[in-house]
Backbone bond lengths (Angstrom), bond angles and torsions (degrees), N, CA, C in turn:
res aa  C-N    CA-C-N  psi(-1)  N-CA   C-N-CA  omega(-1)  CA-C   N-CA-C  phi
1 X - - - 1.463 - - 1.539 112.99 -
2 X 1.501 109.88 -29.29 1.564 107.22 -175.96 1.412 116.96 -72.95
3 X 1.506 112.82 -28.71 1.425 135.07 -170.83 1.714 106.47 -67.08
4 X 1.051 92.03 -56.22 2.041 109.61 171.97 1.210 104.50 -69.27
5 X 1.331 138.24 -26.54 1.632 125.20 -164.49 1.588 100.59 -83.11
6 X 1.771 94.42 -41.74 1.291 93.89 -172.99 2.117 118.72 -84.15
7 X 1.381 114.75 -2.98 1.371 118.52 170.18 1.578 97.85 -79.33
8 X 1.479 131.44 -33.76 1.545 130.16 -167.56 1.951 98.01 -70.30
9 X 1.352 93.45 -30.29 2.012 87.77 -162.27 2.079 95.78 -96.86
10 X 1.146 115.31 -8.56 1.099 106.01 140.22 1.574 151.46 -72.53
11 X 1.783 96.51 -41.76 1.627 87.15 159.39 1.269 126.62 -78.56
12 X 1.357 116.43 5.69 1.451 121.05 -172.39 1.814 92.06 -80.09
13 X 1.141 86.91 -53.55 2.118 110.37 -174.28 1.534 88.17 -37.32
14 X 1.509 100.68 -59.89 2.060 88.84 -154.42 1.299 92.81 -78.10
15 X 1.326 137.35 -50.40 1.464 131.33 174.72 1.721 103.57 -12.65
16 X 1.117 124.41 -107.53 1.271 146.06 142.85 1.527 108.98 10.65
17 X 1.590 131.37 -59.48 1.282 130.11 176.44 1.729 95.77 -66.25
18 X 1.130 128.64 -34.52 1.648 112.05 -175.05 1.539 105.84 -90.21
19 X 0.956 122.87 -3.16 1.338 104.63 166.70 1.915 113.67 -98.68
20 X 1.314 108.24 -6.64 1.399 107.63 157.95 1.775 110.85 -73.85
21 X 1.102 119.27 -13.01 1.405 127.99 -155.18 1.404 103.79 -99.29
22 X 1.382 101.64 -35.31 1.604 119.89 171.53 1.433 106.12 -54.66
23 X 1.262 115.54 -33.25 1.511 108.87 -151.72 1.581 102.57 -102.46
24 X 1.401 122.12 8.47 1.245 137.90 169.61 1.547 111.60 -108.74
25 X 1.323 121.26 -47.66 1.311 121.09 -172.63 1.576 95.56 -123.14
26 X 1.245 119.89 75.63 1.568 127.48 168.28 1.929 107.27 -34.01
27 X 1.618 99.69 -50.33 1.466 114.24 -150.51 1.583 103.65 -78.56
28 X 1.563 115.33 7.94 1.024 102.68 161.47 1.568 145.53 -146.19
29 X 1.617 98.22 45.74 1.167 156.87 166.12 1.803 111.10 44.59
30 X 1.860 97.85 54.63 1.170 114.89 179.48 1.586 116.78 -44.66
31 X 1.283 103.87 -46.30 1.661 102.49 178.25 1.178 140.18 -85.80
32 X 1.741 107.40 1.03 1.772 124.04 138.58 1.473 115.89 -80.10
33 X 1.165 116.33 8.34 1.727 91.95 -171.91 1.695 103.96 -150.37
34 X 1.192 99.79 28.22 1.689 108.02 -158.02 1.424 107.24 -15.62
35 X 1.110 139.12 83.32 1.749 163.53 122.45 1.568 75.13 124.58
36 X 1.697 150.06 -30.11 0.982 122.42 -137.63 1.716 132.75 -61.77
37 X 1.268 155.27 111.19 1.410 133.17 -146.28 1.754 107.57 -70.15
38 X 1.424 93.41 75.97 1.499 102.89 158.71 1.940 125.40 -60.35
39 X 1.186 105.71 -178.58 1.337 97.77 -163.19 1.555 84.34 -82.45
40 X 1.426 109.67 -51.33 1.875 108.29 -161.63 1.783 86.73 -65.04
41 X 1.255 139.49 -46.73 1.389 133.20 172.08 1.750 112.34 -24.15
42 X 1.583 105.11 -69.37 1.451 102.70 -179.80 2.022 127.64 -67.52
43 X 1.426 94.65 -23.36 1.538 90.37 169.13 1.623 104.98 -67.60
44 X 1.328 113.06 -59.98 1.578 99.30 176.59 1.433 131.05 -51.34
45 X 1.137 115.13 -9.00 1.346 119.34 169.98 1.922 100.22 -84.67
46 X 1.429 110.07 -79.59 1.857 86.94 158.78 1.076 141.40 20.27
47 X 1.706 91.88 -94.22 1.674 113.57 -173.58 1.645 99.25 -59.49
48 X 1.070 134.92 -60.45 1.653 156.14 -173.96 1.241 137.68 -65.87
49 X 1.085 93.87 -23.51 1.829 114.87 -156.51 1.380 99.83 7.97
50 X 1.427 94.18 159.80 1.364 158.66 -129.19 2.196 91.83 -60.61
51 X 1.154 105.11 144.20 1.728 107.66 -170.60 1.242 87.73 -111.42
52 X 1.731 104.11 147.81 1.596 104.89 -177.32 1.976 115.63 -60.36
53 X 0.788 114.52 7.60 1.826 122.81 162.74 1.542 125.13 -83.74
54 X 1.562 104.51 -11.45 1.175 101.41 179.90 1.246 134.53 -84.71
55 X 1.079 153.16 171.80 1.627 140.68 -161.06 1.259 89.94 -98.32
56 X 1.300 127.73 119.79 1.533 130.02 165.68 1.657 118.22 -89.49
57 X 1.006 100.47 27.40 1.609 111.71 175.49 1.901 109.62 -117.10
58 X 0.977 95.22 -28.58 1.884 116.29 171.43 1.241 84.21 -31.71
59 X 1.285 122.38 164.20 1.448 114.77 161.02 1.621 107.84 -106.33
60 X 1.082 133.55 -30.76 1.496 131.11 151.98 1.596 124.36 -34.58
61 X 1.094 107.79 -27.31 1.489 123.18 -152.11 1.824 84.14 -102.73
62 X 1.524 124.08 -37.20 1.288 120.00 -174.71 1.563 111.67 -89.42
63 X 1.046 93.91 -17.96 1.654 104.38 -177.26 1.400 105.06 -73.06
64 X 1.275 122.67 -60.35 1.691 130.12 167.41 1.473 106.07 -53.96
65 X 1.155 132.11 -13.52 1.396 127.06 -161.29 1.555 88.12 -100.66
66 X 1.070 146.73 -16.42 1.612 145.18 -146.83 1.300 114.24 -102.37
């Protein structure tokens, strides 16, 4: 139960952290895709590259970074 309580109050956490994220980077549609590397996620990374929040270990995220 502790293991699950605590994965539920994490996606709540990042839930919640991408929609603060939304409200900084509109254009890259944090609060449809909560960080997940969606397809419209990775074109905006593309077109944009990568915001200092992003995981630079992603490999998408390093690839645009290069």
């Amino acid at each position: 139960p502790a293991i699950s309580a605590a994965s539920i109050l994490a996606k709540v956490t990042r839930d919640r952290w991408c929609q603060q994220l939304h409200l900084e980077y509109p254009e890259y549609g944090f609060d449809r895709h909560k960080g997940y590397g969606t397809a419209d996620h990775l074109q905006a990374l593309r077109k944009l590259g990568a915001t200092p929040w992003h995981r630079h270990s992603f490999s998408p995220v390093s690839e645009v970074l290069k």
